[in-house]
Structures are given as structure tokens and as C-alpha cells.
BALOBA-1460 file (C-alpha; in Angstrom, 3 decimals):
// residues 338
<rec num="1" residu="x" x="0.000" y="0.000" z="0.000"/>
<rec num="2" residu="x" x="1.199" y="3.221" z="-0.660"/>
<rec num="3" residu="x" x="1.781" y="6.403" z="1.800"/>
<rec num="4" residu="x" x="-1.696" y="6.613" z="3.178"/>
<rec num="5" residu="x" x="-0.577" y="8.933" z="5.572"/>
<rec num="6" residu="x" x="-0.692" y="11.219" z="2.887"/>
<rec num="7" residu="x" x="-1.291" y="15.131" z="2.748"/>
<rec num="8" residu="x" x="-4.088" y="14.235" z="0.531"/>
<rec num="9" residu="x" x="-5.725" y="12.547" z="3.770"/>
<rec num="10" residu="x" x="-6.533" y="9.210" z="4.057"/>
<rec num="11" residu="x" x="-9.763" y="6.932" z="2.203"/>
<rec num="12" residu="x" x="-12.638" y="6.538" z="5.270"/>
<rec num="13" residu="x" x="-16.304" y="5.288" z="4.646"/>
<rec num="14" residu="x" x="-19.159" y="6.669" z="5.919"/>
<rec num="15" residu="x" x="-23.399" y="6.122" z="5.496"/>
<rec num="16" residu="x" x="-24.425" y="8.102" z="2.525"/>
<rec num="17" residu="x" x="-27.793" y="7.092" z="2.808"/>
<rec num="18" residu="x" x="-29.976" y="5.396" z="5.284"/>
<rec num="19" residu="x" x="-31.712" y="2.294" z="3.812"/>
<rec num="20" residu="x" x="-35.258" y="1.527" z="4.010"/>
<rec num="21" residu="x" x="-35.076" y="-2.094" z="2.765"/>
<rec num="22" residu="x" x="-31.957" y="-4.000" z="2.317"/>
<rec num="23" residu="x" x="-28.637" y="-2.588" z="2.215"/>
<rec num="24" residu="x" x="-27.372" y="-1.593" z="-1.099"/>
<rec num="25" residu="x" x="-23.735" y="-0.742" z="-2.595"/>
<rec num="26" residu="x" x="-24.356" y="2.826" z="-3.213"/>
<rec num="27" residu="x" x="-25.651" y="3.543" z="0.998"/>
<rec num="28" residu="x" x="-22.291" y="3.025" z="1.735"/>
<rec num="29" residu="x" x="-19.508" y="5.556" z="0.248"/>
<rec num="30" residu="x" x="-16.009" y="6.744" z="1.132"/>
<rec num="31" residu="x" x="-14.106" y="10.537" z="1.126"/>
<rec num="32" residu="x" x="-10.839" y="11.814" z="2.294"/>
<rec num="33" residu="x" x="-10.035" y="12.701" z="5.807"/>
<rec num="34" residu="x" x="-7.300" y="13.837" z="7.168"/>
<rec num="35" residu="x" x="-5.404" y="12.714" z="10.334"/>
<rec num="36" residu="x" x="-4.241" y="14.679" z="13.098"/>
<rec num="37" residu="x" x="0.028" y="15.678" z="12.377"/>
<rec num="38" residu="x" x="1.485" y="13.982" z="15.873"/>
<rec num="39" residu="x" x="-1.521" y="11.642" z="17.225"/>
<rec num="40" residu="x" x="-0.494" y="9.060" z="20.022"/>
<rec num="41" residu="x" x="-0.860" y="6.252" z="17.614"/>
<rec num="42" residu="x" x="-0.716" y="5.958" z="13.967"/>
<rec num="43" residu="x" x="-2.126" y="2.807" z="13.137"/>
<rec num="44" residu="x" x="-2.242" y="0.531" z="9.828"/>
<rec num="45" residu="x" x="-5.271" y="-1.493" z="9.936"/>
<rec num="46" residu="x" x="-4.740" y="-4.920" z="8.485"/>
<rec num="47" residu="x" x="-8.319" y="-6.369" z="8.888"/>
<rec num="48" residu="x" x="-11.531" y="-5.722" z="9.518"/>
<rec num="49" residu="x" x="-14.585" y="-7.624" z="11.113"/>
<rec num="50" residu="x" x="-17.864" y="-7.788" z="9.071"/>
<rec num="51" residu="x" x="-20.939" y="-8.154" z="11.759"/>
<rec num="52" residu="x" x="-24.951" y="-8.341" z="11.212"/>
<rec num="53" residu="x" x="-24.925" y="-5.883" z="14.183"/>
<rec num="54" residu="x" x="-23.727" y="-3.457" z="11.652"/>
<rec num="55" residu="x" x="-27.020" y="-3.699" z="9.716"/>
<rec num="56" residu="x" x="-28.933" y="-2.495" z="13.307"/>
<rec num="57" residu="x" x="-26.795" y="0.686" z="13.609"/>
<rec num="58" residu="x" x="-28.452" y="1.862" z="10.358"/>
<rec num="59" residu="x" x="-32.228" y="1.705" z="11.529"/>
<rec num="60" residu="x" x="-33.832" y="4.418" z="12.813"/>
<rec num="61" residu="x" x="-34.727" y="3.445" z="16.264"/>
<rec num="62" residu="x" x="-33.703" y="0.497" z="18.750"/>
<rec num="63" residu="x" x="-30.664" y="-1.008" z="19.333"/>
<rec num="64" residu="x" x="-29.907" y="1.437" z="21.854"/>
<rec num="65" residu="x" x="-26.706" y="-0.414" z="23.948"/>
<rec num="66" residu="x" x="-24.594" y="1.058" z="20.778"/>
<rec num="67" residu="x" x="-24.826" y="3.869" z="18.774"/>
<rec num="68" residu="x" x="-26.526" y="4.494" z="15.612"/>
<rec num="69" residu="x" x="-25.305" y="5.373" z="12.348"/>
<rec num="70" residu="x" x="-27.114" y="8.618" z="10.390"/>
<rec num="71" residu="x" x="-26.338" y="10.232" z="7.420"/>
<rec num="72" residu="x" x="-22.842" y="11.087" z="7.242"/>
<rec num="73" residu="x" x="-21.814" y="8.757" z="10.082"/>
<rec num="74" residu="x" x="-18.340" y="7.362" z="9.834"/>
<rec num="75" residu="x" x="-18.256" y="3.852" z="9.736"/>
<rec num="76" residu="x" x="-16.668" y="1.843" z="12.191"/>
<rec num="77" residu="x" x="-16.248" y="-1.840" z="13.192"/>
<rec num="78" residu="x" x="-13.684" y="-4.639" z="15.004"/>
<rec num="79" residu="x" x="-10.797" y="-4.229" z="13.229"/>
<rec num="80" residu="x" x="-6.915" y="-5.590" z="13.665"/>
<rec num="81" residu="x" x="-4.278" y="-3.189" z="13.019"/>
<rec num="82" residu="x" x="-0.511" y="-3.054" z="13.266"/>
<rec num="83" residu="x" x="1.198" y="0.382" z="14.741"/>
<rec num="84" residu="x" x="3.115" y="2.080" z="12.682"/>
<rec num="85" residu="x" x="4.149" y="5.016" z="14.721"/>
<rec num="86" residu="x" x="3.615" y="6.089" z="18.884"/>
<rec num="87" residu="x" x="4.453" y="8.549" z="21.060"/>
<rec num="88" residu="x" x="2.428" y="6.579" z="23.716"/>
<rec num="89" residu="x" x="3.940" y="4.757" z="26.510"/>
<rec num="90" residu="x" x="3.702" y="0.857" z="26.317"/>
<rec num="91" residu="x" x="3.103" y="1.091" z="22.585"/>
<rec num="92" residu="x" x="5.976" y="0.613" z="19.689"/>
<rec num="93" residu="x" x="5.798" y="0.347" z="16.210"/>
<rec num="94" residu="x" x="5.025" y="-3.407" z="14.759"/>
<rec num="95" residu="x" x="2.741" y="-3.861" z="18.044"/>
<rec num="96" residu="x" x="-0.541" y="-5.538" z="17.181"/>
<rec num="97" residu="x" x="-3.652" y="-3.667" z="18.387"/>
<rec num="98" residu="x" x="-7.601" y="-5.042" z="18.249"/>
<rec num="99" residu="x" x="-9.966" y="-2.315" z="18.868"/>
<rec num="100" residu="x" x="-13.421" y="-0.932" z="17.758"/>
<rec num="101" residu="x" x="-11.809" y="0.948" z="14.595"/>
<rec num="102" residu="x" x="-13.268" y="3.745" z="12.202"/>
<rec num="103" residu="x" x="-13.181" y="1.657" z="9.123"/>
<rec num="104" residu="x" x="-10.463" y="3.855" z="7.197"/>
<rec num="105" residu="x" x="-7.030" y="2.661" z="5.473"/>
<rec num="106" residu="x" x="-5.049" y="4.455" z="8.191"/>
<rec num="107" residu="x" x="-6.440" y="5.564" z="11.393"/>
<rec num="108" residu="x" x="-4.909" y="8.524" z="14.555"/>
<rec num="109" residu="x" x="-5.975" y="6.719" z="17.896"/>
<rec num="110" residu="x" x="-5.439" y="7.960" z="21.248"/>
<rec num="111" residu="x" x="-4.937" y="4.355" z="22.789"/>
<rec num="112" residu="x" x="-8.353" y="4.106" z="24.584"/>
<rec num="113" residu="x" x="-10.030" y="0.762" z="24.121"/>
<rec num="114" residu="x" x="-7.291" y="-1.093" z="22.427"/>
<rec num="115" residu="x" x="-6.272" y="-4.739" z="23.698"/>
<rec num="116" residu="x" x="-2.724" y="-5.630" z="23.041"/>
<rec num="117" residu="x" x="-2.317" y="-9.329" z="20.855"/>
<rec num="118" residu="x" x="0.027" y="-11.277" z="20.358"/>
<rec num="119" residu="x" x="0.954" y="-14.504" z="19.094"/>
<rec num="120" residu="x" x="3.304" y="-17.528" z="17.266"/>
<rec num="121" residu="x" x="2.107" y="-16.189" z="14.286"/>
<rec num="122" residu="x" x="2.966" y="-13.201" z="11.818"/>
<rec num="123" residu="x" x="-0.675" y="-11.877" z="12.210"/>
<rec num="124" residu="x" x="-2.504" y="-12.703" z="15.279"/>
<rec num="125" residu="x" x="-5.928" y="-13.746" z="13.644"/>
<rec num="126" residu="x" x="-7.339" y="-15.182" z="16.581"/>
<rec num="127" residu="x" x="-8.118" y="-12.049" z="17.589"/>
<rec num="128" residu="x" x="-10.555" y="-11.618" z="14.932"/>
<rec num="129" residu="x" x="-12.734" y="-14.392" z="16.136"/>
<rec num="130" residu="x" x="-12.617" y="-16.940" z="18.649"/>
<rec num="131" residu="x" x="-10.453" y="-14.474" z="21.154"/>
<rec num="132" residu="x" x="-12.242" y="-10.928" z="20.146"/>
<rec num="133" residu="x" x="-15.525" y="-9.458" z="20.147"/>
<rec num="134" residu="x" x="-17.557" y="-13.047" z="18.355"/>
<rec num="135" residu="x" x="-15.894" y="-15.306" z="20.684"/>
<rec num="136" residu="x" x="-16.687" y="-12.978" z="23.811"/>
<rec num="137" residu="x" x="-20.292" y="-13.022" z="22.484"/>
<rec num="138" residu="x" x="-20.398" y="-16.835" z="22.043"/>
<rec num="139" residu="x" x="-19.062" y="-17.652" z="25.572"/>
<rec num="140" residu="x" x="-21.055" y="-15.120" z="27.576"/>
<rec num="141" residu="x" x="-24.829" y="-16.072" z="26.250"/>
<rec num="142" residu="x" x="-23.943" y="-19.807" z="26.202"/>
<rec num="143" residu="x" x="-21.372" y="-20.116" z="29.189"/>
<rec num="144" residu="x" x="-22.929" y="-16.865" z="31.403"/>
<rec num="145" residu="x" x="-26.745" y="-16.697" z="30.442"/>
<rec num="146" residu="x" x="-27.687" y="-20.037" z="28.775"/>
<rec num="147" residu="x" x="-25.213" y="-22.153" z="31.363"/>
<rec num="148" residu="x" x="-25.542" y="-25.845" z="29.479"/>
<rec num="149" residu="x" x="-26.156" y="-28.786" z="31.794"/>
<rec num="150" residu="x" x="-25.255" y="-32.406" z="30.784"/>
<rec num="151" residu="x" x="-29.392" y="-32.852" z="31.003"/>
<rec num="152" residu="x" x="-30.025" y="-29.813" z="28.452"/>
<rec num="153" residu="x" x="-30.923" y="-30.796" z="24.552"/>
<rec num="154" residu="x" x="-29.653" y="-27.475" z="23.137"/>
<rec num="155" residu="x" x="-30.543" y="-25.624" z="19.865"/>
<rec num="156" residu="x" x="-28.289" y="-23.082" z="18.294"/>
<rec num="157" residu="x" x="-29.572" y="-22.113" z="14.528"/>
<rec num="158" residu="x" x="-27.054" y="-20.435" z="12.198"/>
<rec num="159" residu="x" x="-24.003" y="-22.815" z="13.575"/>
<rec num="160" residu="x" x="-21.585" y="-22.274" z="10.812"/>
<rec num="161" residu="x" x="-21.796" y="-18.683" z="11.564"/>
<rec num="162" residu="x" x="-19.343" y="-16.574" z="13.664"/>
<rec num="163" residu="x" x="-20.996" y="-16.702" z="16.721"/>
<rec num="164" residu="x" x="-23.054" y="-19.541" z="16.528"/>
<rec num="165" residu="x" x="-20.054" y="-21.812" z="16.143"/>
<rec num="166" residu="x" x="-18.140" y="-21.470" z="19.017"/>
<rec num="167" residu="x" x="-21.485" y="-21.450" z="21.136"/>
<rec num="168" residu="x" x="-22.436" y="-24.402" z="20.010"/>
<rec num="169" residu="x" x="-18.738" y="-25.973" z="20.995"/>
<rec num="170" residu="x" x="-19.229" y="-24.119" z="24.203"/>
<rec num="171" residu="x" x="-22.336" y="-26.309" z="24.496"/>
<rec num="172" residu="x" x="-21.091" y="-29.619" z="24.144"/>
<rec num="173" residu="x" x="-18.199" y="-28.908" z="26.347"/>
<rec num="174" residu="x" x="-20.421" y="-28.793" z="28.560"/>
<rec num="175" residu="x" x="-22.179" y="-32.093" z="27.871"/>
<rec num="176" residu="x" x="-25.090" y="-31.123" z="26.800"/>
<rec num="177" residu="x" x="-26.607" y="-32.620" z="23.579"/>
<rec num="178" residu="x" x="-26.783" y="-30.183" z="20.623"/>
<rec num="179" residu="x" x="-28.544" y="-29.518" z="17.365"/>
<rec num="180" residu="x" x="-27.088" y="-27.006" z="14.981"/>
<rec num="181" residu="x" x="-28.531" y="-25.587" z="11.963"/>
<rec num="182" residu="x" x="-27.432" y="-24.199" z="9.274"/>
<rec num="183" residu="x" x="-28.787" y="-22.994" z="5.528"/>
<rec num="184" residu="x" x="-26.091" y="-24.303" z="3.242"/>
<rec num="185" residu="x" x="-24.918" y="-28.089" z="2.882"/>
<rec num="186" residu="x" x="-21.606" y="-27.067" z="2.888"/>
<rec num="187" residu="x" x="-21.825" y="-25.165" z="5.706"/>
<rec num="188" residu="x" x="-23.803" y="-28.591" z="7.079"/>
<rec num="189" residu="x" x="-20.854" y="-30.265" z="5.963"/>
<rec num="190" residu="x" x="-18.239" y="-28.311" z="7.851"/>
<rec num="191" residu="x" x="-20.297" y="-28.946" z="11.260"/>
<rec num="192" residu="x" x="-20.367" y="-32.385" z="10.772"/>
<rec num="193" residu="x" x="-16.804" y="-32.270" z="10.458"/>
<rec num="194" residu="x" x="-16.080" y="-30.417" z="13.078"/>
<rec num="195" residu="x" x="-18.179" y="-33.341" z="14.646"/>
<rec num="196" residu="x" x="-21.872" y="-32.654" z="15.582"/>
<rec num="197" residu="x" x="-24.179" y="-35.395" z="14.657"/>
<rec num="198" residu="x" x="-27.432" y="-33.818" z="14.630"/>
<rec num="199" residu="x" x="-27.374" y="-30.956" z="12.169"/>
<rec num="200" residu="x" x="-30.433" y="-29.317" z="10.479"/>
<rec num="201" residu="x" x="-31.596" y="-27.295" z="7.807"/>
<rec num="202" residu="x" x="-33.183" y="-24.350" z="8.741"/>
<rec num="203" residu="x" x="-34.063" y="-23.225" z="5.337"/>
<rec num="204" residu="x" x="-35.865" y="-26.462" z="4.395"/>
<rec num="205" residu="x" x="-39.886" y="-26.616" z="3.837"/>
<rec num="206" residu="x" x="-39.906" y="-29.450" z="6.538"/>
<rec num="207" residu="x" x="-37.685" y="-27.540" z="9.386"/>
<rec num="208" residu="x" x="-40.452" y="-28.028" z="11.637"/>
<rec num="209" residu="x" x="-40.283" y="-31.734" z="11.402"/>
<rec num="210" residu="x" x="-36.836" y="-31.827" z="11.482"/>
<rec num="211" residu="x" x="-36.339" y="-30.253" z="14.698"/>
<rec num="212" residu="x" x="-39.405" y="-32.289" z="16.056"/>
<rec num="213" residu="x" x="-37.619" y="-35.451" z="15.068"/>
<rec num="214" residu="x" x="-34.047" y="-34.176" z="16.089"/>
<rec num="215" residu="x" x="-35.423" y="-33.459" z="19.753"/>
<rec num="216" residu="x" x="-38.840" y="-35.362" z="20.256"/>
<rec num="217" residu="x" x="-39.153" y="-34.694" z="23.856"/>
<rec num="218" residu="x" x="-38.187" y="-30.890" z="23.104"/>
<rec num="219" residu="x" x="-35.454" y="-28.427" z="23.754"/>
<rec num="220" residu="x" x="-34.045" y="-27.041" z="27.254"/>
<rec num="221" residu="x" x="-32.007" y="-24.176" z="25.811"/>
<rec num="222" residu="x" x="-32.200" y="-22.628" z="22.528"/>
<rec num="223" residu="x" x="-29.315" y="-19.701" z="21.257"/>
<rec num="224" residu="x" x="-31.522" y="-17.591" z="19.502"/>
<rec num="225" residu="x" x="-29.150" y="-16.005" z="16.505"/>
<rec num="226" residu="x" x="-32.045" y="-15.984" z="13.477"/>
<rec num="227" residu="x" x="-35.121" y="-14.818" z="14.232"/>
<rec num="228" residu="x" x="-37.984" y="-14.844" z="11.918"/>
<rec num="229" residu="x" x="-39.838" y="-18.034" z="10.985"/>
<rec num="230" residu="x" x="-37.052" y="-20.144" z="12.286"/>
<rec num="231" residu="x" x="-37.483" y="-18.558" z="15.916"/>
<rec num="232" residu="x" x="-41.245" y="-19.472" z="15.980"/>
<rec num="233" residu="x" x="-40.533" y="-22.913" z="15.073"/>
<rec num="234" residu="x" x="-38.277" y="-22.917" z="17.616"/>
<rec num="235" residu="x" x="-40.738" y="-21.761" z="20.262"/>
<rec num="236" residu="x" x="-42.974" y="-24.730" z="19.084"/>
<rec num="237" residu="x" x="-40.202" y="-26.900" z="20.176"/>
<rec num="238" residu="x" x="-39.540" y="-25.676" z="23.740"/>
<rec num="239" residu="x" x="-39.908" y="-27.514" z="26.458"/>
<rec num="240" residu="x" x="-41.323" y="-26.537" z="30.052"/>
<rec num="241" residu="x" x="-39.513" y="-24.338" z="31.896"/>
<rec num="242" residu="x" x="-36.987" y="-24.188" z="29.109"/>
<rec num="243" residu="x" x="-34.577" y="-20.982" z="28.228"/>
<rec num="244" residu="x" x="-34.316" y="-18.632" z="24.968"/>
<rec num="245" residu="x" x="-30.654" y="-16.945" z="25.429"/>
<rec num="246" residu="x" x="-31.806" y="-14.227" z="22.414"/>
<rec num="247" residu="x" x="-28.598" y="-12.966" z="21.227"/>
<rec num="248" residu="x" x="-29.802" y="-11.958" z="17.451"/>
<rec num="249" residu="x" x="-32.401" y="-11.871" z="15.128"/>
<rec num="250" residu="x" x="-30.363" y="-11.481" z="11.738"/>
<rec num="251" residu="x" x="-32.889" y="-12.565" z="9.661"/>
<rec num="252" residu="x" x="-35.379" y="-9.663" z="10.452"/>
<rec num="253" residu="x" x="-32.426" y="-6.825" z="10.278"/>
<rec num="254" residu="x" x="-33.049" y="-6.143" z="6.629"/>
<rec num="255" residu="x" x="-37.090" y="-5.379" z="7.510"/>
<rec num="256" residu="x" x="-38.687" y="-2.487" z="8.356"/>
<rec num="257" residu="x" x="-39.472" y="-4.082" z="12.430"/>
<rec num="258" residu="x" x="-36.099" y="-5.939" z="12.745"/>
<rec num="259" residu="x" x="-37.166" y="-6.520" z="16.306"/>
<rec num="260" residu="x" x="-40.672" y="-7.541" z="15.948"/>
<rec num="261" residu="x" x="-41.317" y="-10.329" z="17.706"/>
<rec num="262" residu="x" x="-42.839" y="-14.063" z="16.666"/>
<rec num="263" residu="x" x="-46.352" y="-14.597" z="16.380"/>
<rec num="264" residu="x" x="-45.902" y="-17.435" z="19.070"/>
<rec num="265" residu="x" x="-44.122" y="-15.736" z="21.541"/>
<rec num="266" residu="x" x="-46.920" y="-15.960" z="24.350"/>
<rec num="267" residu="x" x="-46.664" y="-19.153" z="24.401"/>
<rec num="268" residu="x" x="-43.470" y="-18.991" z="26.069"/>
<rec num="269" residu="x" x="-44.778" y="-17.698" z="29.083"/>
<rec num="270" residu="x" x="-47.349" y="-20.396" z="29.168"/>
<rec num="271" residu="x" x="-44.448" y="-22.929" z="29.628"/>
<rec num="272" residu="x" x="-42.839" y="-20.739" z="31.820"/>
<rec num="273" residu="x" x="-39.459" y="-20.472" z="29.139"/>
<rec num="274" residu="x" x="-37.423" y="-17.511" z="30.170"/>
<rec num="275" residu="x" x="-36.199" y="-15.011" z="27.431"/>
<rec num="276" residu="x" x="-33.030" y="-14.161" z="28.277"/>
<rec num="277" residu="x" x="-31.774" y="-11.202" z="25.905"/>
<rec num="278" residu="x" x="-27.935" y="-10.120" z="26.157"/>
<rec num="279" residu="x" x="-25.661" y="-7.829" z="24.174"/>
<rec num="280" residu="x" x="-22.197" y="-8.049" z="24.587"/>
<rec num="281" residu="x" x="-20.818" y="-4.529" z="25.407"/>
<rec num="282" residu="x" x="-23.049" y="-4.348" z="28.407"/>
<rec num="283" residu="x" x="-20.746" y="-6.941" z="30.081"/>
<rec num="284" residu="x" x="-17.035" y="-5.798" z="29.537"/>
<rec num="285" residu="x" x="-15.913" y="-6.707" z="33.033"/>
<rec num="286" residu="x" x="-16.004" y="-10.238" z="32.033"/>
<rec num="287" residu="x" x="-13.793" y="-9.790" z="29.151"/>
<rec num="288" residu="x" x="-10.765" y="-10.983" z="31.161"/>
<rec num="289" residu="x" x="-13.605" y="-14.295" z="32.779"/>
<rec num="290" residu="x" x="-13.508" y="-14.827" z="28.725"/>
<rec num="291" residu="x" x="-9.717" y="-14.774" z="28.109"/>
<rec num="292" residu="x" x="-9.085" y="-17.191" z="30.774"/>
<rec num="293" residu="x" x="-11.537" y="-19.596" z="29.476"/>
<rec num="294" residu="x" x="-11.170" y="-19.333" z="25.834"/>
<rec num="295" residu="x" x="-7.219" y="-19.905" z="25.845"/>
<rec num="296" residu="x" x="-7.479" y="-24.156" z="27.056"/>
<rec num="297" residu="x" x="-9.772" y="-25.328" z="24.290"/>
<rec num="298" residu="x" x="-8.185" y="-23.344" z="21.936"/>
<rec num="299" residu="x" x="-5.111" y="-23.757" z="22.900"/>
<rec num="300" residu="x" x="-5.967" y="-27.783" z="22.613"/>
<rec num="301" residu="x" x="-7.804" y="-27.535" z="19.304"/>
<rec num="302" residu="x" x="-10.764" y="-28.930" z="20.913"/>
<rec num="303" residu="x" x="-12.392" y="-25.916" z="19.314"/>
<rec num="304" residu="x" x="-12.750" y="-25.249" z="15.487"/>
<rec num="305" residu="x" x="-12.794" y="-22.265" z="13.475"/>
<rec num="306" residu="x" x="-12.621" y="-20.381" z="10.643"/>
<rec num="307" residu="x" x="-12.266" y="-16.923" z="9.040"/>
<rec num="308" residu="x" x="-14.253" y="-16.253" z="5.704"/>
<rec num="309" residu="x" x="-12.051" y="-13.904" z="4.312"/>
<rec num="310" residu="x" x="-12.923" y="-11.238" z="1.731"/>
<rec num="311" residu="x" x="-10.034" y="-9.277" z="-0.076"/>
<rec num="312" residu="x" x="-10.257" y="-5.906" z="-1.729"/>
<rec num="313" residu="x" x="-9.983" y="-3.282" z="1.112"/>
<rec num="314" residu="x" x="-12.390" y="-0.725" z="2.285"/>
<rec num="315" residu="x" x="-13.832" y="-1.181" z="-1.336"/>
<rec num="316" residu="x" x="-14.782" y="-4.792" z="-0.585"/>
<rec num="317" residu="x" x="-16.460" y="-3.590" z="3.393"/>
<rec num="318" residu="x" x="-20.510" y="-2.827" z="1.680"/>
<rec num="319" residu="x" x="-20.465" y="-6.152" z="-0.444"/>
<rec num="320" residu="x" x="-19.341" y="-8.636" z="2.306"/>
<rec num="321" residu="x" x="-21.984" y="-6.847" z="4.522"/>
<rec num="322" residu="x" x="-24.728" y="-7.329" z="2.430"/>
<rec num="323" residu="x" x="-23.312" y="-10.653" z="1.564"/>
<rec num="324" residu="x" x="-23.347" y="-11.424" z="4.989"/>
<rec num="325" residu="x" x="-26.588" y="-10.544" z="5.538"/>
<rec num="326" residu="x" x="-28.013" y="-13.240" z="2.879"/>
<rec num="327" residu="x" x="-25.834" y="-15.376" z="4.760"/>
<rec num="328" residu="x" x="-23.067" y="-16.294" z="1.790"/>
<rec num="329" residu="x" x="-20.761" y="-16.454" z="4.658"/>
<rec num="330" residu="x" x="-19.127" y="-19.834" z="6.257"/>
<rec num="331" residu="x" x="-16.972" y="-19.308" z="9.748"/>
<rec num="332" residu="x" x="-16.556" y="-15.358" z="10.100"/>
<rec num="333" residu="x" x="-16.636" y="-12.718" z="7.766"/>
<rec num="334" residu="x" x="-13.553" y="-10.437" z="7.813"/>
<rec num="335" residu="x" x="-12.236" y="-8.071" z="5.198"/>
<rec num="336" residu="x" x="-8.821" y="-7.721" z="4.610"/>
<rec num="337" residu="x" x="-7.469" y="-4.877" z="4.351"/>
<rec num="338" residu="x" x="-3.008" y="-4.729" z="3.625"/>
């Protein structure tokens, strides 16, 4: 890549236009901005993370625990970057830094909020996923709200996903039994692999019967990730005095009521599930909780993962969102970036 820290000012996108149905290429553009001449940090950012939460910060109302994007709004987004300059103590050049990022090709940053990584290799992926913001999200609703006993039958839908993967490993660490779902058969495929038995289509005509089949005396705990259709059949499936750990609904973010709920949903209440909603930045104490249970299984390969990587830069950020959002994605999305 060439100078970006350039007197010209650096490439930084930004929501030219709200949507009101599904995200399009031309909502998203980019301009020049220019840094400040001696920040702290100058950083290079190498990758960045492509989330379905993104969708949310473009609505017009909800989704309050972050904040929303208008017209005009810089983008920004996980991101791992490498430091090319500092005049901040602890910090040198060729440090690796993960950090909620404005999504530009060069970035001033004044330290706050970055976590230091490290690792064997060159560029510290892990970072990206199952030891940053997805894998924080995974083991608090699973491991912290849902809390898996060797008695639960557990459902997590969208399991080849990001989040959904790890959570469901989180699961059968725990003992529990687990169904996954997923919309692809390759996507099947990989979950198999990584070695669940029971895995699902959730796009399939006969879902319902599936699941029915898959867990005939119903399911204890279900990691709610899809919303939509596939959350009502869900509810159908519950059993007394189960437990909905709601940690997305990506398959309504796209609508115009991305939080409306299913048409079922009182009948929850008359089997006395709890809903247990969760978003992850409202719980950053356990962040450290996280680290020191993430690094064994990882550190073992008992848990799998996988990066869906999308090259092309900041030009390449708007298509493997809205790719993500039709769910063309298998492990999690990241862009890279240098």
C-alpha cells in the first residue's frame, strides 16, 4: 500500500444514505479525511470484522446499547491493526492492536479501548474471532446466560456462523446434547466435520419436522441467533420451563421491524421459558472471565474455526456486509485490508 498517511488525507467510509429495505452498494460511500500531524498512535489497519450488528446501527430506532449510524456517520467496526508510529507509553511500532476501529485505510488513535495481541504467528488472527468481540459473544450467552447442563438438549440455529459456532462448541463442552442448523450443505458439511451429529436445515420446507424429530421430547435451551420463521418454530419446540438466550435476530435486520417479535411468543410464558436477551458490550468486566476460558480449548484444538475472508480493502467492506446478511458467509466474515 502506498503512503496513506498522505497530505491528501486518508480513504474513510461513511453512510451516505440510510436504507429503508436491504442494504445496497451505493448507501455506503467513502471521502478523504485527514489525520491529526502527531496523534499518540498511527495505526495501519490490516483487517476488519464484518458483523450483522452493523445492519442495526443503520435503523432508525432500537438497538440502543450502541450507537446508531445517520447520514454522514463514519463507519466503524472490530478491526486488527498493526502500529506504525507512537508517542504513547507501552506502545511501539510493529505492536498488534484489536480495537473498535473507524473503518479507514489508516487511522490517529489515542490508545483508549485497544487490547494488546500477540501470538506464534505473523498476524494474530485469533483475535478476529474466537479471542475478540464473536468469541466474547459466544461464551457469555452460552457459558454466562444459557449455562448448558449435561441434562439440556440445546438448539443453536445459524451454527456455521461466527458466533453460533463457538457457542455451540461451548455447548457440548459442557455435555449437553446439541442440534445445529445451518442454511447451506456445505456449511452442514463443515459442522459435521467439526463433529456434531445432529445438524439441520433451517431453510428447508420441513424444518419443523426436522427439529421435532431431532429433539422429540423438546429443547431445554435454545441460542436464539435468526429470528424470523425459524425462531417461531423454535418456540414450538420448547420444552417446560426451558430458556431462549436471544442474542440476534439477523434474519429480520433487513425489515422495516427488525425486532418484531414471533407470532408465538406468548406461548413462552405459558411454559414458563425464560427469554433471556444479552448484548455483549453491556458486560465488559467479564472480558478478562472470557480470556481465561477461551485460551485451554483453543489452545488444545478442541475448538474449530474459521475466518471467511474477503479481499479488496475498504472497497470490498458494503459487499461482504450485504453478503453477509443473505448469509453467503461460512466461519466469520472479515475483510482484509493490507
Amino acid at each position: 500500500m502506498s503512503n496513506v498517511f498522505s497530505e491528501s488525507g486518508v480513504e474513510q467510509l461513511y453512510l451516505y444514505r440510510v436504507p429503508e429495505g436491504p442494504l445496497q452498494r451505493q448507501h455506503i460511500q467513502s471521502r478523504r479525511v485527514n489525520l491529526e500531524d502527531s496523534p499518540p498512535l498511527c495505526l495501519q489497519p490490516y483487517y476488519f470484522s464484518v458483523d450483522p450488528y452493523m445492519r442495526t446501527r443503520m435503523q432508525p430506532d432500537g438497538y440502543s446499547y450502541i450507537e446508531r449510524w445517520h447520514v454522514g456517520s463514519s463507519l466503524s467496526g472490530w478491526g486488527l491493526a498493526r502500529v506504525t508510529a507512537s508517542r504513547l507509553p507501552g506502545w511501539g511500532p510493529g505492536d498488534w492492536a484489536l480495537g473498535h476501529l473507524p473503518m479507514q485505510d489508516a487511522i490517529d488513535h489515542d490508545g483508549a479501548g485497544l487490547i494488546r495481541v500477540s501470538g506464534e504467528s505473523d498476524i494474530p488472527l485469533a483475535g478476529l474471532h474466537p479471542l475478540g468481540m464473536t468469541g466474547f459473544t459466544a461464551w457469555l450467552g452460552m457459558c454466562r446466560i444459557g449455562c448448558p447442563q449435561m441434562t439440556d438438549t440445546v438448539l443453536v440455529g445459524a451454527a456455521a456462523g461466527a458466533v453460533g459456532s463457538l457457542a455451540a462448541q461451548w455447548a457440548r463442552r459442557a455435555g449437553a446434547r446439541v442440534i445445529v442448523t445451518a442454511g447451506r450443505e456445505d456449511k452442514r458439511a463443515w459442522l459435521r466435520a467439526i463433529g456434531f451429529e445432529s445438524v439441520l436445515d433451517h431453510r428447508a420446507e420441513d424444518y419443523a419436522k426436522q427439529l421435532q424429530s431431532a429433539a422429540p421430547e423438546g429443547v431445554s435451551l435454545n441460542f436464539e441467533s435468526l429470528g424470523g420463521r425459524f425462531f417461531e418454530i423454535a418456540n414450538t419446540a420448547m420444552r417446560v420451563g426451558g430458556r431462549v438466550v436471544l442474542c440476534g435476530l439477523v434474519s429480520q435486520y433487513q425489515e422495516a421491524l427488525p425486532r418484531r417479535a414471533p407470532r408465538n411468543m406468548a406461548s413462552l410464558a405459558a411454559k414458563r421459558v425464560s427469554v433471556l436477551p444479552f448484548v455483549a458490550p453491556e458486560h465488559d468486566a467479564e472480558w478478562g472471565d472470557f480470556q481465561r476460558a477461551i485460551r485451554p480449548p483453543l489452545e488444545s484444538n478442541e475448538f474449530s474455526w474459521r475466518l471467511d475472508v474477503v479481499d479488496g480493502g475498504l472497497d470490498a467492506i458494503p459487499g461482504a456486509l450485504m453478503g453477509l446478511l443473505s448469509g453467503d458467509n461460512l466461519g466469520k466474515r472479515v475483510v482484509r485490508c493490507h
